[in-house]
N, C-alpha and C positions, 0 to 999 in steps of 0.2 A: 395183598395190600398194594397198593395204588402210590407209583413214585410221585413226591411231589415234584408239581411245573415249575421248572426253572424259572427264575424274576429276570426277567431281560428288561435291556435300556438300547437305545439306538442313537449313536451320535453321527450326523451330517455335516455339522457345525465345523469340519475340519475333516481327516482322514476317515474313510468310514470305519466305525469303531461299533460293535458289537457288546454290552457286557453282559455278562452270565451271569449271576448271584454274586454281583460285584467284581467279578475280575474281566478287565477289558480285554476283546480277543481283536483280532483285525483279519474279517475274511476274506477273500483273494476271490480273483476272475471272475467268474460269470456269478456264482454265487455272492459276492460283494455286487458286482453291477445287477443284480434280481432287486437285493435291497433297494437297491441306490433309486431304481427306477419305481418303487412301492412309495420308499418313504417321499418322493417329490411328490407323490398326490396320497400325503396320507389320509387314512379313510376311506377314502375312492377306492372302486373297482375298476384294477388296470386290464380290457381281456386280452386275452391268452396268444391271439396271435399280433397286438401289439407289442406287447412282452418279446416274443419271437423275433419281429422286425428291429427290437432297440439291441436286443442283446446277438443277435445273428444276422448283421447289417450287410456283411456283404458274401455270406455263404451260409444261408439257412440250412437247418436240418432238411430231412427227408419229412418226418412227421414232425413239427414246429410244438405241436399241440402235448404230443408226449413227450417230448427233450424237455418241455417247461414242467410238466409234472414229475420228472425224474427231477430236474433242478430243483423242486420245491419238494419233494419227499429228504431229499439229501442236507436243505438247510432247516426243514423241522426236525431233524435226526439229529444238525449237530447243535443247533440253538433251543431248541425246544418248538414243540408244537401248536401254541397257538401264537408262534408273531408271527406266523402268514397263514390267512384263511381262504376260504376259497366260496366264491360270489358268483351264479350266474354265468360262467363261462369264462371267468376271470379270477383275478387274486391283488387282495388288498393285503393293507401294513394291518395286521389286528392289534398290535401291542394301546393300551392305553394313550391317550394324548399328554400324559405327563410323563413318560417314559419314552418321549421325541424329543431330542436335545430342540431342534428346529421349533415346533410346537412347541414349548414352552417358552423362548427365547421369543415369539412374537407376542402370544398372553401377557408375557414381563411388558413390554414394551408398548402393549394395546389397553393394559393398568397404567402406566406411567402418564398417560396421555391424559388423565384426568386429574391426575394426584399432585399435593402441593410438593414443592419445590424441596422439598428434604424428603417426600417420599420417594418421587419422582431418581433424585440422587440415588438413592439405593435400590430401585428396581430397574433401573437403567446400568446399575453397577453389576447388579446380578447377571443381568442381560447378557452385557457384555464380556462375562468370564466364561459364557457358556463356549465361547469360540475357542478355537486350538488351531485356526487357519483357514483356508478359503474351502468353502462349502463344496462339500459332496469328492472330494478328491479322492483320487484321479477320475473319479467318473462324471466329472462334470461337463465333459462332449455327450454324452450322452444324452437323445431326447428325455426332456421330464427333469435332468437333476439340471441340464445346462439353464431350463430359464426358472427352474426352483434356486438355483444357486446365485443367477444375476437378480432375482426380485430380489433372495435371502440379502446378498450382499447391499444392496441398496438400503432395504429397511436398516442394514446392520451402520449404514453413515447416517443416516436422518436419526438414527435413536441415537449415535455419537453425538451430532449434534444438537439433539434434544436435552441429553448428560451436562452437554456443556452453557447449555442454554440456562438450565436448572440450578446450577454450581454459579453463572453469572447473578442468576436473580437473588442466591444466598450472599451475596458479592465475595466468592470466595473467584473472583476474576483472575487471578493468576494460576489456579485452578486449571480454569477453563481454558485460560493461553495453552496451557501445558498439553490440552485434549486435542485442540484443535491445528496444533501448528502440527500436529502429528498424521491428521486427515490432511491439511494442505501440502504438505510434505509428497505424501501417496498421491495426492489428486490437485495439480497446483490450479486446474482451470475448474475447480466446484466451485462455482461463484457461491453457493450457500453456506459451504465451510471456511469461506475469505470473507462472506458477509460478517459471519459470527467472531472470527476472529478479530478482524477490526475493528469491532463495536468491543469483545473485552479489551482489547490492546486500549484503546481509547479510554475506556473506564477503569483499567487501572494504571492511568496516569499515563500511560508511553503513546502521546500521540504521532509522534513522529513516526515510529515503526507502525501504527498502524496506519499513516499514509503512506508509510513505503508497502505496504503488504496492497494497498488499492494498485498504485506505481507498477508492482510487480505485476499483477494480473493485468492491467493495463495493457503491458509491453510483452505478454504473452499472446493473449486475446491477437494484438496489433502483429503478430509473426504467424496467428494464424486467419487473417484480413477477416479479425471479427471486434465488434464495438462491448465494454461493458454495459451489462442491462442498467437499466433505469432504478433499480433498488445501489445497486453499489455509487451510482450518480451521486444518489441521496445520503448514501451513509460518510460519503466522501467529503458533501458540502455540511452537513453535522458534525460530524469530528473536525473541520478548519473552523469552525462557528463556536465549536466549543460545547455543543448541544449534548454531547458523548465524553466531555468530562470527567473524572470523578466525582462524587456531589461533593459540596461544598467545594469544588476547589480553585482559584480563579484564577488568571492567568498573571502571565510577569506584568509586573505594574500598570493597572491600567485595565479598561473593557476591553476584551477584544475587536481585531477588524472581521466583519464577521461576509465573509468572501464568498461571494458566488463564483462557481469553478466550469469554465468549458475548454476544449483543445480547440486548437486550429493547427492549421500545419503552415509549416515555415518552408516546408521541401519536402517532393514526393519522400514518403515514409520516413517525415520529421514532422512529429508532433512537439506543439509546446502547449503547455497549461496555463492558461488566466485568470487572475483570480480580480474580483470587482466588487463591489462594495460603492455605496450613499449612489446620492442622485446632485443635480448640478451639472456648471463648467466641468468639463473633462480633463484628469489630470493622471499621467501615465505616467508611473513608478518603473524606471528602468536598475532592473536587480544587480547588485555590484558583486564582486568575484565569483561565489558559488550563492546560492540562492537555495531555501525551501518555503513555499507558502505557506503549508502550517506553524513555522517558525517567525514568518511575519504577524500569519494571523493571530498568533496566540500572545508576541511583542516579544519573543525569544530572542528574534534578533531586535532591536531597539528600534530600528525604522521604523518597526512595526507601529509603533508606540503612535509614531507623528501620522504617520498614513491613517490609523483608527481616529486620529484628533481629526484631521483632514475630510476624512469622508461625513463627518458632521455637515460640510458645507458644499462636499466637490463631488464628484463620480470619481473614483479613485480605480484606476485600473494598473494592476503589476503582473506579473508571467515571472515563470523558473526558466532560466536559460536552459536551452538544448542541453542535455546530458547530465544535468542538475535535478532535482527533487523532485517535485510531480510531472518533470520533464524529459525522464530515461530516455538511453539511448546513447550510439557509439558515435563521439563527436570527431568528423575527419579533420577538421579545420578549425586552429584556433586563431586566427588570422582577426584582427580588426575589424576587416568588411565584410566578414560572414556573420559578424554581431551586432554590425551596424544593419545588415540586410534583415536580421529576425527582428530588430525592432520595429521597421519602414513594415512588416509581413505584418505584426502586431498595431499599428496606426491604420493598413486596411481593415484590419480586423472589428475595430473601433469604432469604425466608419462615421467620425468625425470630420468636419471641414476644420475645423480648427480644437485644438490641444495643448494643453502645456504641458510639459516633459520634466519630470522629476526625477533627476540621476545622483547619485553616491556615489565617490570612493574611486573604487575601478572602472565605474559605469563614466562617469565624465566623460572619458575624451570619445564614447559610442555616442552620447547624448548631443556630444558637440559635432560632430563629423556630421551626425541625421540632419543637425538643425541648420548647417552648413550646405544644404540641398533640399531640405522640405519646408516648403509652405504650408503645410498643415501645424508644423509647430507653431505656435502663436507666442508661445513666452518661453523659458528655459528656469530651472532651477538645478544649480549644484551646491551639492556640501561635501566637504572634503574630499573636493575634487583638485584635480590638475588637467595639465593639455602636454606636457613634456616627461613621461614616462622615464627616460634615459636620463634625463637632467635633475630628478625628483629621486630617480632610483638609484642614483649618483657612485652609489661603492659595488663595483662589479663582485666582488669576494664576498662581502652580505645576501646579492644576487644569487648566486650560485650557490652559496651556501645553505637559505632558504629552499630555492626550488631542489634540492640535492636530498634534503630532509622532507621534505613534503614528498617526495618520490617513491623513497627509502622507507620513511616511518612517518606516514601522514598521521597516523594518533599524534605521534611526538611534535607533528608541524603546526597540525590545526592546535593543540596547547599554547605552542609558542606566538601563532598569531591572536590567537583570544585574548593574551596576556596582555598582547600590542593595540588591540581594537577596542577591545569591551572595556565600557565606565567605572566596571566596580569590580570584587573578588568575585561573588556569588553566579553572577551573571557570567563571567568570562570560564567557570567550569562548563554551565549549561550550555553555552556558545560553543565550547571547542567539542562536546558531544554533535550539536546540532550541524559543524560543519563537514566532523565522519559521515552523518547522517544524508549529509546533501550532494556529496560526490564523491567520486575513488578517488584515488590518489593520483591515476593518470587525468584525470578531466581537471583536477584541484591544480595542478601542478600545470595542464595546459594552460589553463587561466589566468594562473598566477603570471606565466613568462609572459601572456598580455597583455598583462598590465603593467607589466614594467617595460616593453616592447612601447607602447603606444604613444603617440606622438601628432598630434593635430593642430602642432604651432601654424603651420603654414594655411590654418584654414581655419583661424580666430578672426580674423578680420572679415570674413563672408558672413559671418552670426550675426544676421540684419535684426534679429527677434530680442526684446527686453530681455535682461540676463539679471537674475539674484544669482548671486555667490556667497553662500554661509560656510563659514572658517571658524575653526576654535582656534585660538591666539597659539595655542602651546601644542596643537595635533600631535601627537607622538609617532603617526605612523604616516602620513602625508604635510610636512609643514607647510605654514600656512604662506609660504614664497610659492606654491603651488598654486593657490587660490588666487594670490595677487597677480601673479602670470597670467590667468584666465579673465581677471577683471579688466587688468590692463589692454587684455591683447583685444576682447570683446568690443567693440563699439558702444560706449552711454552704459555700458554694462557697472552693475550697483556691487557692491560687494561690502557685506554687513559680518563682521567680527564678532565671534560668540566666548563670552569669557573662561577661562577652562582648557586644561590639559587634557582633551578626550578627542576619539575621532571618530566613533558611535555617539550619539546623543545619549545620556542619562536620562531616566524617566522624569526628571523635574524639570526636564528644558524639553518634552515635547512637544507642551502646550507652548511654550514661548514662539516656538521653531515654525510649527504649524500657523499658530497667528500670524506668524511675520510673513508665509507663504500666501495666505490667505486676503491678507491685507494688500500686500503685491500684486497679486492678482485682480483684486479691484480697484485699482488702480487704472484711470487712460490711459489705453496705451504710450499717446505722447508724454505723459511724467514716468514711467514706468522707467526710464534710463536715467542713469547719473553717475555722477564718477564720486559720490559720495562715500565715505566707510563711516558705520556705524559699529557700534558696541553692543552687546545686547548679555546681560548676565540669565 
């Protein structure tokens, strides 16, 4: 009677794995590398003295042709007799095609490709359990299993990302963060596996992180002197437009500003980010202490809010400071005139003869300094700005004690300044989030000491250009003897009072804020100065 043929299985999908009627063996040397070289062209006839060259590469037998039939007598003796047959002067893998770990894991994957999105989920799940590690090992130098192992390996990210592609369209999106940040991980320059991620990141809700994951790739690509393709371009200006969303869900008070995004460099291998929006008079938003554009654009930070009103009428052009948000990168110098120099870099960029310059907060005295030497500025506006950093920043032990915390525990800093900046409760959580988001704690903290460093008294009376100065009455974090400092020291310079203890604008005083800008600006320039103070609730 006639033994029955043992059921064999062959796994490539990771260590080469052999199993016999169910129990896995793991064959060794040449006998393992026979396999190895069979199963990469399964089905195919490998001949005989191919076999010979991959397995006896650098000290062939004497006869090649019989050491391979003694090899193959030896492993149908101990696996059984038909997983290797014998073709023509060669020898192929005989086992079935669904007894190839290999071969069935592309069939999984070459069904998924047509199937709806829950089938797709689980045969792409299937897929993926078939692995136990990188293909074909140790034998994967080997001619035959090395480029069966790098095709395997490739199919095996593109059906990752087809998984997580499928799991987005169920919008099970955090799901698919989960898949993908696992492949970006392993492979930080797959721009296909940072495409996907950033499109889930963006749909479920975290737009921020998913402009920092562009950010990231970005400054990667940029160390190794190569540019993001043109799909990530696009996913980058969708996610700050807000097109990548989650549905229904809209931003902080208000449409979005909906930002077209390019770099320029400020200094060989210093790139900054610009983001632009409406058409019109040109009017350049200089970003105050840390800065992120998805945060203006979405009105996370509250300028946002007035900039989106603004571009209704104006070309509205703003940038992330060097070392800030879409603007990565190790900043050597927090110096005054290296901030005044990227924004004069960003006015070439513009390529305007004439602009007006929109600055906040910390941005003032860069905003005053530039317009204090460039003719291209045509008008100036500040809000809760100052010119006397040391005289404004007035208690050295609050100083130091801030930047000491911000150093130390920037979560704990950025809290305590949200608290001081932002209009309301709601918004001053999502702020001290957005300003982890926007810089470390060394760039946070660099910034910070410049603004309280900065000091442009002696170069208020050079500001030949119409100047609005907007003031809330009760500022809690710049008072408003800062603002009057500026008006005063200005020439004809107007300065118009906003009623309210805030020193972000609330979303109900955007539109106010924006008209009054707006109106300013149409304005002759000869009525455009005055030493009037206005109220404005």
């Amino acid at each position: 009677m006639t033994s029955p043929v043992p059921a064999c299985r062959l796994g490539v999908l990771g260590p080469l794995e052999v199993a016999v009627d169910g129990a896995p063996q793991s064959p060794k040397g040449r006998q393992a590398a026979l396999l190895a070289v069979l199963a990469a062209e399964t089905g195919a006839t490998v001949p005989a003295d191919r076999l010979a060259d991959a397995l006896w590469p650098a000290d062939p037998p004497q006869d090649p042709v019989n050491a391979i039939q003694i090899l193959v007598a030896r492993v149908r003796s101990r696996f059984g007799s038909d997983l290797v047959g014998t073709s023509g002067g060669g020898y192929r893998l005989a086992l079935p095609a669904d007894q190839v770990d290999a071969t069935r894991f592309e069939a999984l994957v070459d069904r998924a490709a047509d199937a709806a999105p829950e089938q797709a989920v689980e045969l792409l799940g299937a897929a993926e359990e078939l692995w136990r590690g990188p293909a074909f090992t140790p034998y994967d130098d080997l001619p035959g299993p090395r480029e069966a192992s790098a095709r395997l390996t490739a199919l095996r990210l593109s059906a990752r990302e087809a998984h997580a592609r499928a799991l987005a369209r169920l919008g099970r999106h955090d799901d698919a963060v989960a898949d993908l940040e696992a492949l970006v991980v392993a492979d930080p320059l797959r721009e296909s596996a940072v495409a996907e991620l950033v499109t889930a990141l963006a749909r479920s809700g975290r737009a921020a992180e998913s402009l920092g994951r562009v950010a990231d790739l970005r400054a990667r690509l940029a160390e190794a002197g190569l540019d993001p393709s043109p799909t990530i371009e696009v996913l980058q200006q969708r996610v700050l437009t807000g097109d990548l969303g989650p549905d229904g869900d809209g931003t902080v008070a208000g449409s979005p500003l909906r930002l077209r995004c390019r770099q320029i460099r400020r200094a060989a291998g210093e790139a900054v980010t610009l983001g632009e929006a409406g058409s019109g008079p040109t009017l350049v938003f200089v970003p105050g202490w840390v800065s992120r554009l998805d945060a203006v654009a979405s009105g996370i930070d509250p300028r946002g809010r007035v900039l989106a009103r603004l571009a209704h009428e104006m070309r509205v052009v703003t940038y992330d400071r060097y070392g800030t948000g879409l603007s990565p990168g190790r900043v050597g110098l927090f110096d005054l005139e290296s901030s005044v120099a990227e924004l004069l870099a960003v006015l070439d960029a513009v390529a305007q003869a004439r602009v007006v310059v929109f600055a906040s907060s910390a941005a003032s005295p860069i905003a005053i300094a530039a317009a204090a030497r460039d003719p291209r500025i045509e008008r100036l506006v500040l809000l809760g700005g100052y010119a006397d950093g040391p005289g404004v920043f007035d208690n050295a032990g609050v100083r130091e004690a801030m930047l000491s915390l911000v150093r130390s525990s920037w979560g704990a800093g950025s809290r305590v300044l949200a608290n001081l900046v932002m209009p309301d409760r709601y918004d001053e959580k999502v702020f001290a989030r957005f300003q982890l988001q926007a810089a470390d704690a060394g760039v946070a903290a660099g910034f910070l000491q410049q603004m309280y460093d900065a000091d442009v008294t002696d170069q208020l009376a050079s500001v030949g250009q119409p100047t609005l100065v907007l003031h809330y009455a009760d500022d809690p974090a710049v008072p408003i003897a800062g603002g009057r400092q500026v008006a005063d020291g200005i020439p004809g310079a107007r300065l118009q009072v906003l009623d309210g203890a805030y020193h972000l604008p609330p979303a109900r005083d955007a539109g106010v804020i924006a008209e009054s800008i707006v109106a300013w600006c149409r304005e002759p320039l000869s009525s455009s100065r005055s030493d009037d103070t206005t109220t404005a609730t």
